[in-house]
C-alpha positions as CSV (number, residue, x, y, z in Angstrom):
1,X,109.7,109.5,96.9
2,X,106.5,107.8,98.5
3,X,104.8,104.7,97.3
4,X,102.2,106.6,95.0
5,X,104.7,108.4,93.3
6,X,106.9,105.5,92.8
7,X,103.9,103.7,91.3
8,X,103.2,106.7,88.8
9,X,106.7,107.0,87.9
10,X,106.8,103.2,87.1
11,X,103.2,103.6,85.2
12,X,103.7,106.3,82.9
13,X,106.2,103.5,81.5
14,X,103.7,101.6,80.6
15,X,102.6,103.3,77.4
16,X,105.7,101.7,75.8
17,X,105.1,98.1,76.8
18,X,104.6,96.2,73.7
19,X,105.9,95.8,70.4
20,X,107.6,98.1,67.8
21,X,109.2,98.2,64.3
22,X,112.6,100.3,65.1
23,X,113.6,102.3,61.7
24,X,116.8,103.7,61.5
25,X,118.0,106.1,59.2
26,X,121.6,106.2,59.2
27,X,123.7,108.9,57.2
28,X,124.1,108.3,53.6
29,X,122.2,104.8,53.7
30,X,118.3,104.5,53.6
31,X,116.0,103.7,56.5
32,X,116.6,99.6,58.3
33,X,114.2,97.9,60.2
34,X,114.3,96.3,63.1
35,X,111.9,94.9,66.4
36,X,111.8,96.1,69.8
37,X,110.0,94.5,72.7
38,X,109.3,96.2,76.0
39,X,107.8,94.1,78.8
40,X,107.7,94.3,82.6
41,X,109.7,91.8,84.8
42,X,109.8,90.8,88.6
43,X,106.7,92.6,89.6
44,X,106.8,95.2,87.2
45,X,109.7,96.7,89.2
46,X,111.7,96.7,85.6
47,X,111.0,98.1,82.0
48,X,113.3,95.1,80.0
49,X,113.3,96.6,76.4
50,X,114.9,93.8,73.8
51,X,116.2,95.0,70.6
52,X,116.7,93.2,67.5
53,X,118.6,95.7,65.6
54,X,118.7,96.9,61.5
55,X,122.0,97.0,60.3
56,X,124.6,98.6,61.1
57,X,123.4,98.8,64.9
58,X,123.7,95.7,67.3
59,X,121.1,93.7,68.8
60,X,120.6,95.0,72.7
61,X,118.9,94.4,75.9
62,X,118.1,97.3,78.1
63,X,116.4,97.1,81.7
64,X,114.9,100.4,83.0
65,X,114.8,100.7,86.9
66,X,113.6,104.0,89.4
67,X,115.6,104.8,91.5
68,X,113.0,105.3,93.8
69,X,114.8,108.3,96.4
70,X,115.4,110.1,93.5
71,X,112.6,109.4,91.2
72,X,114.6,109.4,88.3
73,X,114.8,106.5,86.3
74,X,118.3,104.9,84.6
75,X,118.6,102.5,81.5
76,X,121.0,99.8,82.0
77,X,122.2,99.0,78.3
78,X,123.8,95.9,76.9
79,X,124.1,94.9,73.6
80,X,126.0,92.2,71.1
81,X,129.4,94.0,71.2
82,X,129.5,93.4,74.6
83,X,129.0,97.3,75.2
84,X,127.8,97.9,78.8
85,X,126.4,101.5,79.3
86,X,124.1,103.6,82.1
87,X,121.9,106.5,80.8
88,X,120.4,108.7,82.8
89,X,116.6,107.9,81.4
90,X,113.8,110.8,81.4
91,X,109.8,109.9,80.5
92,X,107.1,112.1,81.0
93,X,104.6,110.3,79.0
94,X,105.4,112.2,76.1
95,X,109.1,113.3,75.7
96,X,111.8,109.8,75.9
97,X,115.1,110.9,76.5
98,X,118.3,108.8,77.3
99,X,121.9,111.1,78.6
100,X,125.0,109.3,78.8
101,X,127.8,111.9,80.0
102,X,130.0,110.1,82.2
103,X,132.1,107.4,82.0
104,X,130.2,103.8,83.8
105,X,131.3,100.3,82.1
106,X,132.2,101.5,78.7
107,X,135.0,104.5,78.2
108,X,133.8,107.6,77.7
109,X,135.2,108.7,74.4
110,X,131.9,111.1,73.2
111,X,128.8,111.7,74.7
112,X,125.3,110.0,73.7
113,X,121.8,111.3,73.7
114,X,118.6,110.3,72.3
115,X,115.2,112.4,72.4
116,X,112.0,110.5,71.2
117,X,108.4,112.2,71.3
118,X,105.5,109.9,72.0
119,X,102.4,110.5,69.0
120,X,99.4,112.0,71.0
121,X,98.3,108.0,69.9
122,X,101.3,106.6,71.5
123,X,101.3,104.4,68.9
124,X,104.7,106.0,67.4
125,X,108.3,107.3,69.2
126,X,110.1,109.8,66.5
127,X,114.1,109.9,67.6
128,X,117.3,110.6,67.5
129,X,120.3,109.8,68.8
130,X,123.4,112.4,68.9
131,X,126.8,112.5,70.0
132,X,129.2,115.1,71.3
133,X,133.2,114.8,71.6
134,X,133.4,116.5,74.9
135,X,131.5,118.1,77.2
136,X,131.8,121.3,75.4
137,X,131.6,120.1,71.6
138,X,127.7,121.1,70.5
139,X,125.6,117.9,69.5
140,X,125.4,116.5,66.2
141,X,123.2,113.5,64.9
142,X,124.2,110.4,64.6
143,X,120.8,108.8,63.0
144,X,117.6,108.8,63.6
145,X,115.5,106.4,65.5
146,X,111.4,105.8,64.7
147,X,109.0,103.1,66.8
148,X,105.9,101.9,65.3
149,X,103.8,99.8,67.5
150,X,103.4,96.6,65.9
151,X,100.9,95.2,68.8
């Protein structure tokens, strides 16, 4: 991957930088709100996305990076558990989606994915986050996931 395309891979990031209301709506409860924060660090190398979560989710800190041979990007997750998580992160400006298959710093005990879609605004993300038992179990939802921009 050459410089250019590094640079475009790290810009179409940029439509999430900002602030967001997070709403969750998790099974048999109603819809939680919550604040996320994406902003660049270190030269805009990094995405850092800081969560403060609605209940029954924990507060987190993600940091996206490229990996620049590749061009894909990864998420680096950490949150107030003390979870520690990689997902395999794909953006392209209007489809969000986050893979976690493989065992990394947590055990693997079911498989995560989330799939937002960007408003043709980009001023909202509608998600959701599913899980599977095993690599051969179909997905089901866990909850859904919304981002409003806030500013």
């Amino acid at each position: 991957m050459g410089a250019t395309a590094e640079r475009e891979a790290l810009e179409r990031l940029r439509v999430l930088v900002g602030e967001w209301v997070v709403e969750a709506e998790f099974p048999g409860q109603g819809a939680a709100a919550g604040r996320s924060v994406f902003e660049w660090t270190l030269d805009g190398r990094f995405l850092v996305q800081r969560t403060e979560a609605p209940n029954p989710a924990p507060d987190s800190t993600s940091i996206v990076s490229l990996e620049p041979e590749a061009g894909a990007y990864t998420q680096h997750y950490f949150d107030a558990r003390g979870v520690v998580r990689l997902y395999a992160m794909t953006f392209d400006g209007e489809v969000w989606q986050l893979l976690r298959e493989k065992e990394d710093f947590s055990p693997l005990s079911f498989r995560q994915r989330f799939t937002g879609r960007l408003s043709a605004d980009g001023d909202t993300i509608h998600g959701v986050w599913e899980q599977s038992q095993d690599g051969s179990a179909p997905w089901e939802t866990d909850f859904a996931l919304t981002y409003r921009r806030s500013r």
